[in-house]
C-alpha positions, 0 to 999 in steps of 0.5 A, a space after each residue: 500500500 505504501 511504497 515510499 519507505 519515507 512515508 512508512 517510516 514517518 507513519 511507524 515513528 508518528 504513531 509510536 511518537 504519540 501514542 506513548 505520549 498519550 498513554 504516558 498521561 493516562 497512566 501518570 496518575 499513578 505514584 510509584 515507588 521507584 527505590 521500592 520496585 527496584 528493590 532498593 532502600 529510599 534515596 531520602 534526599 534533601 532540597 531546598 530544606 525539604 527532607 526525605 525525598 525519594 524517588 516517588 514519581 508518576 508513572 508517566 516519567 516510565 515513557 516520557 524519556 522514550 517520547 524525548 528519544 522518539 522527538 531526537 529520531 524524527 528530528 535528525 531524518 524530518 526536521 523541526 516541521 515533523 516534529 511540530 506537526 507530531 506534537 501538535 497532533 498529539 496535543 490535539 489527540 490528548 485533549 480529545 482523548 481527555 474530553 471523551 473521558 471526561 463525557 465517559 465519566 458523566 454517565 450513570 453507572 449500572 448498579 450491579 457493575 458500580 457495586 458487585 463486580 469489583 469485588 470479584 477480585 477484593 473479597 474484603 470489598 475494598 471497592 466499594 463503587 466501581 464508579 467513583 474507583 473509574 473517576 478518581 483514576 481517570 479524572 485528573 485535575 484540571 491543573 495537572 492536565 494544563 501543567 503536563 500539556 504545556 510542559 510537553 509543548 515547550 519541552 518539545 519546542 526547546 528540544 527541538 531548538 537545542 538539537 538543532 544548533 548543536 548539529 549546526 556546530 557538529 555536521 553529522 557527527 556526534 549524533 549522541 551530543 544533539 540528542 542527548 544534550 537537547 533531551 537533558 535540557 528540555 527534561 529540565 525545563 519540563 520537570 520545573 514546568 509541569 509541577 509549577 502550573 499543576 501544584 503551585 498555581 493549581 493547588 497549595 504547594 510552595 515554591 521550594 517543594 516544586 523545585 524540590 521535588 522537580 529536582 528529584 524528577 530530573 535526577 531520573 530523566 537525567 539519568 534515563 536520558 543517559 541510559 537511552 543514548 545507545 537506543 539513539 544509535 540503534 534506531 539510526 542503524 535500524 532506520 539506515 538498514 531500511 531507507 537505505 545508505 542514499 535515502 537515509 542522507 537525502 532525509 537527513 539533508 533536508 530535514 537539516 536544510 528545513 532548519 537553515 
C-alpha cells in the first residue's frame, strides 16, 4: 500500500511518537515507588530544606524519556516541521482523548457493575463503587492536565531548538551530543514546568517543594536520558538498514536544510 519507505517510516515513528505520549498521561496518575520496585532502600534526599525525598514519581516519567528519544529520531531524518506537526497532533489527540473521558465519566453507572463486580477480585470489598474507583483514576485535575500539556509543548519546542544548533556546530557527527544534550535540557525545563502550573498555581504547594521535588524528577530523566543514548544509535542503524545508505542522507539533508 505504501511504497515510499519515507512515508512508512514517518507513519511507524508518528504513531509510536504519540501514542506513548498519550498513554504516558493516562497512566501518570499513578505514584510509584521507584527505590521500592527496584528493590532498593529510599534515596531520602534533601532540597531546598525539604527532607526525605525519594524517588516517588508518576508513572508517566516510565515513557516520557522514550517520547524525548522518539522527538531526537524524527528530528535528525524530518526536521523541526515533523516534529511540530507530531506534537501538535498529539496535543490535539490528548485533549480529545481527555474530553471523551471526561463525557465517559458523566454517565450513570449500572448498579450491579458500580457495586458487585469489583469485588470479584477484593473479597474484603475494598471497592466499594466501581464508579467513583473509574473517576478518581481517570479524572485528573484540571491543573495537572494544563501543567503536563504545556510542559510537553515547550519541552518539545526547546528540544527541538537545542538539537538543532548543536548539529549546526557538529555536521553529522556526534549524533549522541544533539540528542542527548537537547533531551537533558528540555527534561529540565519540563520537570520545573509541569509541577509549577499543576501544584503551585493549581493547588497549595510552595515554591521550594516544586523545585524540590522537580529536582528529584530530573535526577531520573537525567539519568534515563543517559541510559537511552545507545537506543539513539540503534534506531539510526535500524532506520539506515531500511531507507537505505542514499535515502537515509537525502532525509537527513533536508530535514537539516528545513532548519537553515
Amino acid at each position: 500500500m505504501f511504497k515510499n519507505k519515507s512515508t512508512v517510516l514517518f507513519l511507524i515513528l508518528g504513531g509510536f511518537f504519540i501514542t506513548n505520549a498519550l498513554v504516558a498521561e493516562f497512566i501518570g496518575v499513578k505514584i510509584f515507588s521507584l527505590e521500592e520496585s527496584l528493590g532498593f532502600k529510599p534515596a531520602n534526599l534533601s532540597f531546598f530544606g525539604i527532607e526525605n525525598l525519594s524517588f516517588n514519581l508518576t508513572a508517566g516519567v516510565v515513557l516520557w524519556p522514550v517520547v524525548f528519544v522518539m522527538t531526537d529520531v524524527i528530528n535528525e531524518y524530518f526536521g523541526h516541521k515533523g516534529v511540530k506537526f507530531l506534537s501538535n497532533m498529539a496535543i490535539m489527540l490528548i485533549l480529545y482523548a481527555f474530553i471523551m473521558v471526561w463525557l465517559a465519566i458523566q454517565l450513570s453507572p449500572n448498579a450491579w457493575w458500580d457495586g458487585t463486580s469489583g469485588l470479584r477480585d477484593t473479597p474484603d470489598g475494598s471497592i466499594a463503587s466501581m464508579d467513583l474507583a473509574f473517576k478518581r483514576i481517570f479524572g485528573q485535575g484540571l491543573w495537572i492536565i494544563v501543567g503536563s500539556l504545556v510542559a510537553f509543548l515547550v519541552g518539545q519546542i526547546l528540544d527541538v531548538l537545542v538539537f538543532h544548533r548543536i548539529k549546526k556546530w557538529t555536521g553529522e557527527k556526534k549524533v549522541w551530543l544533539r540528542a542527548t544534550g537537547s533531551t537533558l535540557i528540555s527534561q529540565f525545563v519540563d520537570s520545573y514546568v509541569v509541577l509549577f502550573i499543576a501544584f503551585y498555581i493549581g493547588a497549595d504547594w510552595s515554591l521550594e517543594r516544586v523545585a524540590a521535588i522537580a529536582n528529584v524528577n530530573y535526577i531520573y530523566k537525567f539519568s534515563m536520558a543517559i541510559a537511552l543514548t545507545p537506543v539513539i544509535y540503534l534506531a539510526h542503524y535500524i532506520i539506515d538498514r531500511y531507507l537505505g545508505k542514499d535515502l537515509a542522507h537525502k532525509l537527513k539533508t533536508e530535514a537539516a536544510g528545513l532548519d537553515k
